[in-house]
N, CA, C and O of each residue as an XYZ file, in Angstrom:
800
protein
N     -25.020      5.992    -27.844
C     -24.603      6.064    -26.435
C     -23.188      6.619    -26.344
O     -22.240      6.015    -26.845
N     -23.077      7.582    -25.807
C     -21.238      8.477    -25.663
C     -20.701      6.845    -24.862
O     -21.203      5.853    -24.334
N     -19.602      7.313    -25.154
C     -18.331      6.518    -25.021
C     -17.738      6.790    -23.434
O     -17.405      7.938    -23.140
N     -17.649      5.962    -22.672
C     -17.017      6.359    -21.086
C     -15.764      6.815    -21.493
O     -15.027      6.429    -22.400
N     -15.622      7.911    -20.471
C     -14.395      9.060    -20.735
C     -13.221      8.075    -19.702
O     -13.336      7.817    -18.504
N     -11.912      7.594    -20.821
C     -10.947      7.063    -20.479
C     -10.002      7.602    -19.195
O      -9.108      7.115    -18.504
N     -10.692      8.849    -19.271
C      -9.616      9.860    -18.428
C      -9.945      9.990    -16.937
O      -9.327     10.658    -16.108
N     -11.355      9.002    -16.690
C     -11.563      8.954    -15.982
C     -11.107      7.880    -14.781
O     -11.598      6.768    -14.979
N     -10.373      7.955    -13.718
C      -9.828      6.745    -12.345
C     -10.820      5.861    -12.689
O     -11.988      5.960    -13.067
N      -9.759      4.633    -12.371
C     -10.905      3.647    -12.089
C     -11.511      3.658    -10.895
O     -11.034      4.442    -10.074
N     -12.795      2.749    -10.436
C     -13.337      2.920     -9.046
C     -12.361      2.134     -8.117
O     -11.654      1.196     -8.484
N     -12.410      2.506     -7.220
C     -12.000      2.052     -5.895
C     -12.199      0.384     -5.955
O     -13.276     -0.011     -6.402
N     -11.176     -0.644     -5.511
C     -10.689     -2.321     -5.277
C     -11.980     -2.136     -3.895
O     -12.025     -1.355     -2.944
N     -12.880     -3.207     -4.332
C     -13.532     -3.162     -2.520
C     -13.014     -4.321     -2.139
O     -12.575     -5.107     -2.978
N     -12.994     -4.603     -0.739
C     -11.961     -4.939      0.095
C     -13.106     -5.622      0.639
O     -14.014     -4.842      0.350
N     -13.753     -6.816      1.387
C     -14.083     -6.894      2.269
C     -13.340     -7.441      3.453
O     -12.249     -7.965      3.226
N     -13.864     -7.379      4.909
C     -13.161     -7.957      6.191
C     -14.454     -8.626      6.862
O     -15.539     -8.097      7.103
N     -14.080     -9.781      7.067
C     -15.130    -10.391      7.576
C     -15.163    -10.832      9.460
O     -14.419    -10.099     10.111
N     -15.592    -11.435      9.929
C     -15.232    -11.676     11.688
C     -14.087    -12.358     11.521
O     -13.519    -11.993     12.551
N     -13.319    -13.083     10.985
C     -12.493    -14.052     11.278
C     -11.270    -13.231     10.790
O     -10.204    -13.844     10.751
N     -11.277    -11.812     10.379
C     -10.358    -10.793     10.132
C      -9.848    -11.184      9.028
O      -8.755    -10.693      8.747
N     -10.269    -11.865      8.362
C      -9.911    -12.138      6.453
C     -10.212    -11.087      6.056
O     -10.987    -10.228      6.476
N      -9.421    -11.174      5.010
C      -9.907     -9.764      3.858
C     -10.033    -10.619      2.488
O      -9.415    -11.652      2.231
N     -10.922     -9.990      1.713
C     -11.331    -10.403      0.343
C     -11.228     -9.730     -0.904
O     -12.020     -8.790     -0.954
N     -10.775     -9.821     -1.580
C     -10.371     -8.935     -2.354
C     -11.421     -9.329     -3.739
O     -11.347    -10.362     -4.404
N     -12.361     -8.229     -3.934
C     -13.843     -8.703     -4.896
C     -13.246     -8.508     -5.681
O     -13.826     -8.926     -6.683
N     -12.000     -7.931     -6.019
C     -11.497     -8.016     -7.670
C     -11.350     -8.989     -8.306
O     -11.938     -9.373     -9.317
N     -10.258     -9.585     -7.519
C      -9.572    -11.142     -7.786
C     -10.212    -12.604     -6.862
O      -9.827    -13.769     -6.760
N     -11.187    -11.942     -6.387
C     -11.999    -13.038     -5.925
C     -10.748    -14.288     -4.749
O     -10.679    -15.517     -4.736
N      -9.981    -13.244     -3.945
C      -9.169    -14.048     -3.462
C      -9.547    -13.278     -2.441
O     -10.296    -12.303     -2.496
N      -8.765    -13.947     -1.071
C      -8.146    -14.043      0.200
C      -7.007    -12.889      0.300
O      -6.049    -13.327     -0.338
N      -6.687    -11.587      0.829
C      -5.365    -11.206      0.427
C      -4.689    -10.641      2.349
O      -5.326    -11.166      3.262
N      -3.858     -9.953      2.653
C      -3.264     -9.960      4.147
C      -2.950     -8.440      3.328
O      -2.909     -7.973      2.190
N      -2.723     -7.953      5.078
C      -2.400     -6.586      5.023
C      -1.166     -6.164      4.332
O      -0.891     -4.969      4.228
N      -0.281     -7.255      3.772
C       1.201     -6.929      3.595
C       0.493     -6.354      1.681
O       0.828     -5.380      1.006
N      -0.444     -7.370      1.402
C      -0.854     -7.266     -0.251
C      -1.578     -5.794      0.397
O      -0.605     -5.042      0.332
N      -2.145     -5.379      0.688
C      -3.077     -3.907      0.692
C      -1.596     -3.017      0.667
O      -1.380     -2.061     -0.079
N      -0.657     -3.574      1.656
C       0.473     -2.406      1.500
C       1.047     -1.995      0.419
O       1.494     -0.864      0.227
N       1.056     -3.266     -0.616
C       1.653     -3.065     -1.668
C       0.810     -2.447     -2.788
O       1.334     -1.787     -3.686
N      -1.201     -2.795     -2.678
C      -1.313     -1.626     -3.521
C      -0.940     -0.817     -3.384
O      -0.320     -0.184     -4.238
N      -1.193     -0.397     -1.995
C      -1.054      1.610     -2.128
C      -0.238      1.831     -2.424
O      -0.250      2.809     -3.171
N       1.628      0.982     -2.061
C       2.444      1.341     -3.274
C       2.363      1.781     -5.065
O       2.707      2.769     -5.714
N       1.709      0.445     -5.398
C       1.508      0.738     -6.496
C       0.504      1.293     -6.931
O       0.154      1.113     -8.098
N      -0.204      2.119     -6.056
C      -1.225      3.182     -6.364
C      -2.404      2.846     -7.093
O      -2.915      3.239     -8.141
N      -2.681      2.004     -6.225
C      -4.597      1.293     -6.336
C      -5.217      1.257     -5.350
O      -4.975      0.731     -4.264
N      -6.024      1.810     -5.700
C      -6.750      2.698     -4.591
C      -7.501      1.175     -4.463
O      -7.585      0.259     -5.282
N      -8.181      1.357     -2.605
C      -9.150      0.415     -2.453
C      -9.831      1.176     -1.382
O      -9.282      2.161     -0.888
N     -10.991      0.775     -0.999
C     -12.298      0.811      0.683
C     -12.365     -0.360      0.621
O     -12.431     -1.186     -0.289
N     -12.335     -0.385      2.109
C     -12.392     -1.775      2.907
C     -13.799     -1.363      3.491
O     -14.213     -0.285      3.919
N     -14.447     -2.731      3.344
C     -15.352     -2.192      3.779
C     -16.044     -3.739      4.977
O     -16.072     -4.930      4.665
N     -16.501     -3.112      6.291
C     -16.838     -4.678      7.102
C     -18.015     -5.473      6.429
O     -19.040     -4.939      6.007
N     -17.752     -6.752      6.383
C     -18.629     -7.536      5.365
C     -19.969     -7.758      5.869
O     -20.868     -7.957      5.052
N     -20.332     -7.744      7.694
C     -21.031     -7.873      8.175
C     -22.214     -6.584      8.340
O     -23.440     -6.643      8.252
N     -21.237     -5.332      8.634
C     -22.303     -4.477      8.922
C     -22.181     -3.454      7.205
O     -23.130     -2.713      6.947
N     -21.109     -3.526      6.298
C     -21.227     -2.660      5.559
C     -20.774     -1.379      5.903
O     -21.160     -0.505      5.127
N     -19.931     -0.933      7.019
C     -19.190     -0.106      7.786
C     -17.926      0.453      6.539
O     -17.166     -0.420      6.119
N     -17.800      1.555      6.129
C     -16.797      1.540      5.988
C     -15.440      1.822      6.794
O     -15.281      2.822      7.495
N     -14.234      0.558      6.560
C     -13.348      0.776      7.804
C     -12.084      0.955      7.111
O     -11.181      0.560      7.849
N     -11.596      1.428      5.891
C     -10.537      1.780      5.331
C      -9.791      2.552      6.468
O      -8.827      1.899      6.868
N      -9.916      3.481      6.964
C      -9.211      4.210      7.724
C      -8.717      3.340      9.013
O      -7.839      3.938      9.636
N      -8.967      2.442      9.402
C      -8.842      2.046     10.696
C      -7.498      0.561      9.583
O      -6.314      0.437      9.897
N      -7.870      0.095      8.931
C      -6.949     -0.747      8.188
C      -6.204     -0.226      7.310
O      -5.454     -0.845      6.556
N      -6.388      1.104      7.364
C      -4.696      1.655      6.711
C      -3.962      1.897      7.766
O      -2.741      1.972      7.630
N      -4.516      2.052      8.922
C      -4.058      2.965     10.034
C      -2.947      1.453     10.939
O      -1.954      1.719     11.616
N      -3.432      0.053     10.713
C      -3.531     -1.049     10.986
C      -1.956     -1.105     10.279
O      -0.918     -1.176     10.938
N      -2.034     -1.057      8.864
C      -0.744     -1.140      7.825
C       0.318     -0.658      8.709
O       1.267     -1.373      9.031
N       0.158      0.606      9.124
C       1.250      1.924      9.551
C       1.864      1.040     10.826
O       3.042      0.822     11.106
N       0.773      0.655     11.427
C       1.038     -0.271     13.203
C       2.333     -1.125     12.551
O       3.504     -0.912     12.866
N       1.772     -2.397     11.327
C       2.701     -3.460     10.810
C       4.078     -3.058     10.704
O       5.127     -3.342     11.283
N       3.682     -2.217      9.666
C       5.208     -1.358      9.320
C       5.646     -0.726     10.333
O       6.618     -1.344     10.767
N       5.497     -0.085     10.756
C       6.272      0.731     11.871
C       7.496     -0.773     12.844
O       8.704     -0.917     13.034
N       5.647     -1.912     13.330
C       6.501     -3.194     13.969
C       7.668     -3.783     13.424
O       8.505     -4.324     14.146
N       7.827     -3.673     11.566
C       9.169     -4.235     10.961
C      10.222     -3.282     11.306
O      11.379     -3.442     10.916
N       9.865     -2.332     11.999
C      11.263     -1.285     12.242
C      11.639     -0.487     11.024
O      12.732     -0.015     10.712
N      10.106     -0.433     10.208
C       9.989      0.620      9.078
C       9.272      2.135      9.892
O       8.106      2.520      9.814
N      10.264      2.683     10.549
C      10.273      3.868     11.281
C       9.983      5.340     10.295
O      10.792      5.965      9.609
N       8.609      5.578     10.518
C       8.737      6.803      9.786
C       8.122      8.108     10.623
O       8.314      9.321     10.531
N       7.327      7.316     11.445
C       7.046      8.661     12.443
C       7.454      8.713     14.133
O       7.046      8.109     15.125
N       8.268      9.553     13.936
C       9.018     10.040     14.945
C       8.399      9.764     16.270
O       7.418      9.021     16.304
N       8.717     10.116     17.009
C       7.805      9.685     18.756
C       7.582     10.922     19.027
O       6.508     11.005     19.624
N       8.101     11.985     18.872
C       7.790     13.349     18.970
C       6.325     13.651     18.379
O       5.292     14.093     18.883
N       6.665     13.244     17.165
C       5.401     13.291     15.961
C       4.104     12.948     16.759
O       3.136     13.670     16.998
N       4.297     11.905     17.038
C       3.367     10.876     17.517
C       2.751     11.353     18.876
O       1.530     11.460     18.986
N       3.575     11.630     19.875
C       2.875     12.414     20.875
C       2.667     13.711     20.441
O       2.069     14.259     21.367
N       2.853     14.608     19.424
C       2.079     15.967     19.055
C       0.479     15.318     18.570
O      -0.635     15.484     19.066
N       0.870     14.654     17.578
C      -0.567     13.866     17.148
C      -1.492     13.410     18.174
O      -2.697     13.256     17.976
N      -1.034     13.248     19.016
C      -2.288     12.403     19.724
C      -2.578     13.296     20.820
O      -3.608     13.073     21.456
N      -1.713     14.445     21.209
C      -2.024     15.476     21.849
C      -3.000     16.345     20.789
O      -3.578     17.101     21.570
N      -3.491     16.649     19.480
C      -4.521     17.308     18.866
C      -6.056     16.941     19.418
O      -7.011     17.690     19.625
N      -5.897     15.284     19.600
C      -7.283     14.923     19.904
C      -8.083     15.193     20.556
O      -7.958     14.692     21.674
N      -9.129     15.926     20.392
C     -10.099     16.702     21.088
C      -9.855     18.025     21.491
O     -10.479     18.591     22.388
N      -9.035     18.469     20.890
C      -8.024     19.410     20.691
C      -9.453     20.678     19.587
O     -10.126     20.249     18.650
N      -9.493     21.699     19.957
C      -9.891     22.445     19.466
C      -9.776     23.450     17.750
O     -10.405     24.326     17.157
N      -8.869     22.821     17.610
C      -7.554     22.925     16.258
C      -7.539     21.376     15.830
O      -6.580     21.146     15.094
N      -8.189     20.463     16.040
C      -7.801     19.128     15.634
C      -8.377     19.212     14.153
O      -7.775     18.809     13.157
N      -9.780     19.864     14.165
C     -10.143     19.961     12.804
C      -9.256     20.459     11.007
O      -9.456     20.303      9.802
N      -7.886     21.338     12.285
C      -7.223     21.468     11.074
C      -6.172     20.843     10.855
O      -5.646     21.315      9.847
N      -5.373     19.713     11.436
C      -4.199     18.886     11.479
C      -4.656     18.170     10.173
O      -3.905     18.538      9.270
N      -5.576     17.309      9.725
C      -5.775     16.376      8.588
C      -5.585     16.966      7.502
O      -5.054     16.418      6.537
N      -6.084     18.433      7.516
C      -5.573     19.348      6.016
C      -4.423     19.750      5.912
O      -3.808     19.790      4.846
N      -3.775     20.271      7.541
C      -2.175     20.585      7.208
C      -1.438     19.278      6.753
O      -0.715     19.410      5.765
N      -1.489     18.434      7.144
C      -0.685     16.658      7.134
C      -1.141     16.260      5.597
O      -0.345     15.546      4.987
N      -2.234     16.618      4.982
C      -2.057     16.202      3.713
C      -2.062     17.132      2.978
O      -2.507     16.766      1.890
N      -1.812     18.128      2.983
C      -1.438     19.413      2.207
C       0.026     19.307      2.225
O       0.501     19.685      1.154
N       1.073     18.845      3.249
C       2.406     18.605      3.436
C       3.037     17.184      2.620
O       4.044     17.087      1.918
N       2.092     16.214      2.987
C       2.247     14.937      2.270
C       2.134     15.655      0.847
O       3.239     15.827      0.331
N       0.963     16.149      0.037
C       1.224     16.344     -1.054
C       2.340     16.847     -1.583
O       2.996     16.304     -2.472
N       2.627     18.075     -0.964
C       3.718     19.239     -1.086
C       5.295     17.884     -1.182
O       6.163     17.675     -2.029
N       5.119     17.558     -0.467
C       6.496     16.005     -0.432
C       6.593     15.340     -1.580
O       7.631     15.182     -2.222
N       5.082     14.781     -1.969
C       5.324     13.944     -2.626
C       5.237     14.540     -4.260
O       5.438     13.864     -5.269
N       4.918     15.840     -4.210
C       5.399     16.177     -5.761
C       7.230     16.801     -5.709
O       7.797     17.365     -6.645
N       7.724     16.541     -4.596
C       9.127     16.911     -4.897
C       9.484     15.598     -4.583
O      10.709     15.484     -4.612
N       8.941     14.620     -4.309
C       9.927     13.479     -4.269
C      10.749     12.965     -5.354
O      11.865     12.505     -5.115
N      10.267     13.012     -6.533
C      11.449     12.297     -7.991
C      12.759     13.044     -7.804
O      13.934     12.766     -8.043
N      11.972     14.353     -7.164
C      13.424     15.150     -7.420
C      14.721     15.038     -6.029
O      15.944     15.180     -6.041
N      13.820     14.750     -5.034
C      14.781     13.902     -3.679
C      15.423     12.744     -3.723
O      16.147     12.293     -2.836
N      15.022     11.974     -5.329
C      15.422     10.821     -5.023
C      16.534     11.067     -6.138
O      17.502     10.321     -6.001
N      16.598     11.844     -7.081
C      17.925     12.437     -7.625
C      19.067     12.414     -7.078
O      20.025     11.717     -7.411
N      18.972     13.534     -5.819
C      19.302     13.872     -4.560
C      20.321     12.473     -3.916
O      21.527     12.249     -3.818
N      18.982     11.712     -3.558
C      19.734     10.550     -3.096
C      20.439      9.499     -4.225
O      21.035      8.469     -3.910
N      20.324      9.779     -5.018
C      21.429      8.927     -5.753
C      22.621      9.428     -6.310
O      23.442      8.758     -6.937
N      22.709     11.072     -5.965
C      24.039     10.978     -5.922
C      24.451     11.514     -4.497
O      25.218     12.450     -4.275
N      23.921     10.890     -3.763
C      24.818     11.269     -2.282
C      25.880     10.141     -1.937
O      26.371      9.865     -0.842
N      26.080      9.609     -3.090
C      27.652      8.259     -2.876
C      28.865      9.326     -3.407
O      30.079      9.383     -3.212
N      27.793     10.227     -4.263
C      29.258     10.794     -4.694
C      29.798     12.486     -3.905
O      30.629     13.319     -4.263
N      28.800     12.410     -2.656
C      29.219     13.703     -1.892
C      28.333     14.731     -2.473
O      28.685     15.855     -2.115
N      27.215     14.726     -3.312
C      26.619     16.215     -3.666
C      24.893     16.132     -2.933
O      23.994     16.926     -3.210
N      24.785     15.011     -2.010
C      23.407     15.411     -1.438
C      23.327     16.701     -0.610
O      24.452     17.001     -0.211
N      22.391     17.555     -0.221
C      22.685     18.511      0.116
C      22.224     18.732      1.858
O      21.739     19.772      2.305
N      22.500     17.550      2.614
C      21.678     17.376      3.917
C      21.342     18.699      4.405
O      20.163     18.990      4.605
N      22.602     19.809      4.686
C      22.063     20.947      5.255
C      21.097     21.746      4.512
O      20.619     22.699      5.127
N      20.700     21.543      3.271
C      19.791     22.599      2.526
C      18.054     22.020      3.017
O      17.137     22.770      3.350
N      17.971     19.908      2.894
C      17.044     19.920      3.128
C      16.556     19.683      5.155
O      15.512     19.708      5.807
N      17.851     19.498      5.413
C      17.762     19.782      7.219
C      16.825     20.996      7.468
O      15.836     21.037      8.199
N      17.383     22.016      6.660
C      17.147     23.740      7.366
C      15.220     23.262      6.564
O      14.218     23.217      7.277
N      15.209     23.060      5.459
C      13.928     23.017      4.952
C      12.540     22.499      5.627
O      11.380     22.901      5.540
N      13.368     21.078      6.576
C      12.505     20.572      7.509
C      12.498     21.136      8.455
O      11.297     20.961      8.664
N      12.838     21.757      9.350
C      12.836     22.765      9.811
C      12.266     24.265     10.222
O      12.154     24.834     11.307
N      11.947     24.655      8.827
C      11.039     25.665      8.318
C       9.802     24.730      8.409
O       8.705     25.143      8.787
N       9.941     23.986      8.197
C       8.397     23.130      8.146
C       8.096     22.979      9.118
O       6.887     23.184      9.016
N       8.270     22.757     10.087
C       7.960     22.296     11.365
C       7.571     24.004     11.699
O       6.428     24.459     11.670
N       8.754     24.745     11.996
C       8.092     26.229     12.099
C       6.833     26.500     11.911
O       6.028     27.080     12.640
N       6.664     25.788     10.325
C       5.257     26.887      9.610
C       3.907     26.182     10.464
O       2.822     26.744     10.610
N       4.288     24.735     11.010
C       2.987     23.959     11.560
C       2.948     24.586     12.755
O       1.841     25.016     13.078
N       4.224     24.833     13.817
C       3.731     25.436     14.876
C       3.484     27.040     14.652
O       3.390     27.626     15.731
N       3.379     27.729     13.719
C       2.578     29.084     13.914
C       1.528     29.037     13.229
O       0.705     29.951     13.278
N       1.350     27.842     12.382
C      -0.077     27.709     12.164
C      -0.832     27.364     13.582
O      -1.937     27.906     13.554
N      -0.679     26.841     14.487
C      -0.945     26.173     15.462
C      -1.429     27.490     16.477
O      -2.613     27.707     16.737
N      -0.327     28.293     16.977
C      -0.307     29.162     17.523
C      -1.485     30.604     17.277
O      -2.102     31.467     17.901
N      -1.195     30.021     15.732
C      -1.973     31.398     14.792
C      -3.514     31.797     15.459
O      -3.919     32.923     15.751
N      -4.188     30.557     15.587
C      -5.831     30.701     16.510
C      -5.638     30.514     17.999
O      -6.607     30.153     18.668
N      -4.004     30.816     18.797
C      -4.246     31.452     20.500
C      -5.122     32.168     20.661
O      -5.859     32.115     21.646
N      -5.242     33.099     19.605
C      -5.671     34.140     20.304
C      -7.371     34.272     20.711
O      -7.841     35.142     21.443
N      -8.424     32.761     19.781
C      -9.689     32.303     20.106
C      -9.316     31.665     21.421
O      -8.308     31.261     22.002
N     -11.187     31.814     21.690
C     -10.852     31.096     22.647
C     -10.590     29.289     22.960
O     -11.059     28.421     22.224
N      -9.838     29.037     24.066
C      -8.967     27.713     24.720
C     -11.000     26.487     24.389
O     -12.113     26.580     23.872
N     -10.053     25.497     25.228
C     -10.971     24.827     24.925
C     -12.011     24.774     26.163
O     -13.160     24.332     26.163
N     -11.354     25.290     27.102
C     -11.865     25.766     28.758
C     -12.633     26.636     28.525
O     -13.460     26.840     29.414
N     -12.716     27.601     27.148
C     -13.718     28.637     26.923
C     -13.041     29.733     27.239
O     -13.541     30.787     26.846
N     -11.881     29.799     27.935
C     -11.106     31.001     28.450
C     -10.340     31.965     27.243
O      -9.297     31.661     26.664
N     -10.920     32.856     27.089
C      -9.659     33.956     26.099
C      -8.361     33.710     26.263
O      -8.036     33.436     27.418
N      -7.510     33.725     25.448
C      -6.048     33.481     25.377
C      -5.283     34.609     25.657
O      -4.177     34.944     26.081
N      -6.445     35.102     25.199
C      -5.637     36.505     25.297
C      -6.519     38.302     25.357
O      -7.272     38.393     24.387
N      -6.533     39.072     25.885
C      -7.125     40.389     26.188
C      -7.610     41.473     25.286
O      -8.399     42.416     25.348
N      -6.370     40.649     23.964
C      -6.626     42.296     22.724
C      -8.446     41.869     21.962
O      -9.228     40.930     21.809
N      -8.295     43.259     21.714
C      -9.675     43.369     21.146
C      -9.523     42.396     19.751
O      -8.514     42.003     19.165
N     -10.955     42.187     19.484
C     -11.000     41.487     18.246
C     -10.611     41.780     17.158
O     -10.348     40.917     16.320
N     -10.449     43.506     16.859
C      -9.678     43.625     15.607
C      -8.449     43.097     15.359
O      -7.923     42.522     14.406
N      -8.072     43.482     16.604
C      -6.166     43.386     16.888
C      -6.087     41.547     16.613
O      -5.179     40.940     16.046
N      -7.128     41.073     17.117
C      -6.798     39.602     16.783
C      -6.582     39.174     15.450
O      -5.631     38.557     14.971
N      -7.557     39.576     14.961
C      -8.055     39.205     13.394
C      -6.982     40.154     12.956
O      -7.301     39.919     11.790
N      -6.140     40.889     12.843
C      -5.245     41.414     11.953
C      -4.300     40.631     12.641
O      -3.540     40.292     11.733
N      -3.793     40.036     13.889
C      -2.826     39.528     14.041
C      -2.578     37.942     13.274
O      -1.660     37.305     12.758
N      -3.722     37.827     13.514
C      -4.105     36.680     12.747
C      -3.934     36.702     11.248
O      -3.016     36.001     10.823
N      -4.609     37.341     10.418
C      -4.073     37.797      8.888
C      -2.247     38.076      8.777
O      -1.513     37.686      7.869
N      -1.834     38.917     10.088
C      -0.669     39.133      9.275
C       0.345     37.569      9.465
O       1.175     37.258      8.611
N       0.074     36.687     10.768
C       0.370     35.237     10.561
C       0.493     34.428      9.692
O       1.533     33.773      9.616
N      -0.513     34.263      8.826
C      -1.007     34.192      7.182
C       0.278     34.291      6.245
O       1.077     33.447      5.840
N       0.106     36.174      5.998
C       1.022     36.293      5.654
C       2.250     35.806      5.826
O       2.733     35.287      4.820
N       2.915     35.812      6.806
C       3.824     34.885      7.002
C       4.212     33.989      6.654
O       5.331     33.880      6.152
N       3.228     32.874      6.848
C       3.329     31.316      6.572
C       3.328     31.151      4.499
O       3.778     30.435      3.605
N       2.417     32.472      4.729
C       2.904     31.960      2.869
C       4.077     32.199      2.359
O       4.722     31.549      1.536
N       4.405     33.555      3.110
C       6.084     33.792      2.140
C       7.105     32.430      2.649
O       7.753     31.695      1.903
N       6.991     32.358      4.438
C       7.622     31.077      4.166
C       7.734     29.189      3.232
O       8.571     28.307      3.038
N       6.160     29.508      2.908
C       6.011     28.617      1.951
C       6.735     28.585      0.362
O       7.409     27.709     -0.179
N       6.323     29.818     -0.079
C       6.877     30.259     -0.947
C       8.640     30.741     -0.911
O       9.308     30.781     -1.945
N       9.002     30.958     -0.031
C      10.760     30.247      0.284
C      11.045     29.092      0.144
O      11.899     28.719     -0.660
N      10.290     28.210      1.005
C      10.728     27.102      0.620
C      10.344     26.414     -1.225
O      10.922     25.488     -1.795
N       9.405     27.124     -1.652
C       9.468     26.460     -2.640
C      10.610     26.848     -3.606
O      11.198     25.989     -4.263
N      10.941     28.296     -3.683
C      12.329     28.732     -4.478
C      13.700     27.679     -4.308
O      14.490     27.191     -5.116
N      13.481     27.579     -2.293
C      15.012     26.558     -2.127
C      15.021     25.674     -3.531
O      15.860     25.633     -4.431
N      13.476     24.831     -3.325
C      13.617     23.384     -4.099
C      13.980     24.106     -5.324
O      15.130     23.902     -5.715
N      13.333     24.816     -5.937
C      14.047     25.249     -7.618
C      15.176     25.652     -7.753
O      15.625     25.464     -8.884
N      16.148     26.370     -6.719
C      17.606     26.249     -6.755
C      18.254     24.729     -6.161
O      19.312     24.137     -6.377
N      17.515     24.548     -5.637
C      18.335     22.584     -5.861
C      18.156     22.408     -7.173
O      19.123     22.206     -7.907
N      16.952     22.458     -7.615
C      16.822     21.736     -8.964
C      17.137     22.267    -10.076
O      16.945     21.660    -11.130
N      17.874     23.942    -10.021
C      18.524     23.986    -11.115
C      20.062     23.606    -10.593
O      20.751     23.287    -11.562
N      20.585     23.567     -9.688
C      21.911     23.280     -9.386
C      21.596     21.775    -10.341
O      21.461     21.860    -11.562
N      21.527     20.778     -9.807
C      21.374     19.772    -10.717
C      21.438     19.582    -11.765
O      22.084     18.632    -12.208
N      20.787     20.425    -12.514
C      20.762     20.587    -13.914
C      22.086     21.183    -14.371
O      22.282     21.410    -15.565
């Protein structure tokens, strides 16, 4: 019999939630509160929650639950701006693509984070570089609203054309948008490698 490949994740912590809004944790055969789920995902253990009654999976609605908690401790991470763009997507004709830009960005973050937190440990001694990563966020926000902009030119959600030019002219306006957004991607990724050789 082959040998299970080590290299493989473990499965997913199942979670149950029952009516009385307990959660169960089938690993450890305990009782656990949303503050313990917060701290896996810190420590990067994955779980599905899943409702004990119907078998629903509701992970998304009890991570989403976490964000409510935290946010209530005055662990502020999304902006009110943010928050009304977000909830202005919904039913939004383009909504289908916000979940790929938002975790295509989260990723993009979180493989430069070791190197932000460099950053922040020596900003006691005056070398963080606020204006390099100010202008960076910045560009970011840019690249989401011309991604955004990029499909005006389909039609609204009223069904109405956005706009008059013929379809070629769209579809090349559209491609050369593209273009765009990558070289600005690819700027920003050079910034981070001249931070990170300055450092060095």
């Amino acid at each position: 019999m082959a040998e299970p490949n080590s290299s493989e994740a473990p499965a997913p912590v199942t979670i149950k939630k029952y009516a009385n809004r307990r959660l169960y944790n089938t690993a450890t055969s305990s009782y656990v509160t949303l503050d313990h789920l917060c701290q896996m995902v810190k420590d990067g253990t994955d779980f599905v929650v899943y409702d004990a009654k119907t078998g629903e999976d509701i992970t998304r609605s009890v991570l989403t639950q976490i964000i409510v908690e935290e946010e209530g401790k005055g662990q502020n991470l999304l902006p009110i701006s943010f928050l009304r763009q977000l909830i202005s997507f919904y039913g939004d004709n383009l909504q289908w693509l916000v979940p790929r830009y938002l975790e295509h960005s989260m990723m993009s973050f979180a493989r430069n984070q070791e190197q932000m937190r460099h950053y922040l440990r020596d900003a006691l001694g005056g070398l963080f570089p606020f204006g390099q990563f100010e202008e960076m966020g910045k560009q970011n926000i840019v690249m989401f609203e011309r991604t955004m902009k990029m499909f005006s030119p389909f039609p609204n959600a009223g069904g109405t054309p956005d706009s008059g030019q013929p379809a070629a002219q769209r579809t090349a306006s559209a491609e050369s948008e593209i273009d765009a957004l990558k070289a600005q991607m690819a700027q920003l990724q050079r910034q981070l490698d001249a931070l990170s050789k300055k450092e060095n």
